[in-house]
C-alpha positions as CSV (number, residue, x, y, z in Angstrom):
1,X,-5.0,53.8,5.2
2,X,-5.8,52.3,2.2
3,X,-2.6,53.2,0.1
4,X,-0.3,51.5,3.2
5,X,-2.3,48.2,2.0
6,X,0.2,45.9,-0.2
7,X,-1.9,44.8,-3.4
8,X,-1.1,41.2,-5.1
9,X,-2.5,41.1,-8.4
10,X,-1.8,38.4,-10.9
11,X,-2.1,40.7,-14.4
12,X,-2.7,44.1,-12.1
13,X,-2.7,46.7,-15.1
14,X,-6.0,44.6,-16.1
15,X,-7.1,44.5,-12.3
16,X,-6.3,48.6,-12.0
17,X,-8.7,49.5,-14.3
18,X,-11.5,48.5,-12.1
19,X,-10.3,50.6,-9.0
20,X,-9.3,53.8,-10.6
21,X,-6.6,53.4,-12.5
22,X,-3.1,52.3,-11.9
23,X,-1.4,55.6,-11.3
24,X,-4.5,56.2,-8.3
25,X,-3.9,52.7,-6.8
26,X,-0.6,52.5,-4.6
27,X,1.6,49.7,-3.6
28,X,0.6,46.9,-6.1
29,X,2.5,43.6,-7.2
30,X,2.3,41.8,-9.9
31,X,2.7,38.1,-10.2
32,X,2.2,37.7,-13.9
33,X,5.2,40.4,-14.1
34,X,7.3,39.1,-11.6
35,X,6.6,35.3,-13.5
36,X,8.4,37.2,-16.9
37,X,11.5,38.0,-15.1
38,X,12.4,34.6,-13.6
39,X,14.7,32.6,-16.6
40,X,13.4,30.4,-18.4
41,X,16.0,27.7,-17.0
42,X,15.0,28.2,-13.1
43,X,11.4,27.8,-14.2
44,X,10.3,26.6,-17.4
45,X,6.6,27.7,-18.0
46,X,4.8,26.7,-20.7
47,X,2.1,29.9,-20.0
48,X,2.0,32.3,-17.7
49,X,-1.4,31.8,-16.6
50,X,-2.1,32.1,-12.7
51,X,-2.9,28.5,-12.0
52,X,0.7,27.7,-14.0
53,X,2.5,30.1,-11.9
54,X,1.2,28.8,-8.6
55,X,1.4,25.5,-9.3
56,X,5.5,26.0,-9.2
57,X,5.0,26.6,-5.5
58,X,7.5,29.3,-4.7
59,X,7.0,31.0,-1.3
C-alpha cells in the first residue's frame, strides 16, 4: 500500500535518507529538482529554497 502512495519532497534525496533510503522508497517527487529544470526566463529564481519556489505559485 504504501509504495502506491505519491511522495512530494522538496530536496527528497535528503528526505530519503530518513525512510530507508531512496532506492527502498517508491514513487517520490521532487520539487527542488523539478524547480532546476524550469528556464531561468519562465521563472527567474534567485534560490531554490522551498519558500522561493512556492512563493511563484504554480499549481
Amino acid at each position: 500500500m504504501v509504495d502506491r502512495i505519491e511522495k512530494v519532497f522538496h530536496n527528497a534525496s535528503y528526505d530519503c535518507q530518513f525512510l530507508g533510503g531512496k532506492s527502498k522508497v517508491k514513487k517520490i517527487n521532487c520539487t527542488l529538482e523539478l524547480a532546476k529544470k524550469v528556464p531561468y526566463y519562465i521563472a527567474p529564481l534567485p534560490n531554490y529554497q522551498l519558500k522561493t519556489v512556492a512563493e511563484l505559485g504554480y499549481t
